[in-house]
N, C-alpha and C positions, 0 to 999 in steps of 0.2 A: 504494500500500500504506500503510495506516494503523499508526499506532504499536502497538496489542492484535491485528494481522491476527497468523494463523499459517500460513506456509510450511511448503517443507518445509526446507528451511536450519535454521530456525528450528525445527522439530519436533525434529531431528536434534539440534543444540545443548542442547534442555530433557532430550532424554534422557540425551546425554553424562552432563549436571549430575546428575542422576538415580542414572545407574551410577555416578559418581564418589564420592555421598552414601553408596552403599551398601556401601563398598568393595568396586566390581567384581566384584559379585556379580549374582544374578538381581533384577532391578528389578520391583516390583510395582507397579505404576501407581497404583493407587488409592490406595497410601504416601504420595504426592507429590502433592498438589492442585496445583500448576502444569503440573506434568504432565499428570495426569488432564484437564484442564479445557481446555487446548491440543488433544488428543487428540478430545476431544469438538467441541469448536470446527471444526479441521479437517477432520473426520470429517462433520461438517453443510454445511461450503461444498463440499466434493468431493463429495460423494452417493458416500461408502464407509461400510462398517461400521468400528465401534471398534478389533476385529482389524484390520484391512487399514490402519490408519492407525497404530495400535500397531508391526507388521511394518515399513511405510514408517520408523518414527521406528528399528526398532533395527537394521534392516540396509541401509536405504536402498533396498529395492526396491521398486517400486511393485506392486501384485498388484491392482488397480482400473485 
């Protein structure tokens, strides 16, 4: 694993930081370029949609 790879660890973590910005509210993706762009990343080496790798980052369940 390379230092820019994105897990799910790692997915899971960029979202935390995410909700934490927003005080714990509804995270809007597209708000957060680290986020967003993680999402998309992920989203391309797993052959899932943006949803389905969105879902992975805020409940930890996999749905692919």
């Amino acid at each position: 694993m390379g230092l820019f790879d994105v897990d799910e660890e790692k997915l899971k973590a960029l979202y935390h930081r995410a909700w934490l910005e927003c005080d714990r509210g509804f995270v809007k993706s597209r708000k957060y370029p680290y986020l967003d762009k993680a999402l998309i990343q992920f989203a391309r080496e797993n052959n899932c949609t943006y949803d389905e790798a969105y879902i992975l980052a805020k409940t930890g369940k996999r749905m692919f």
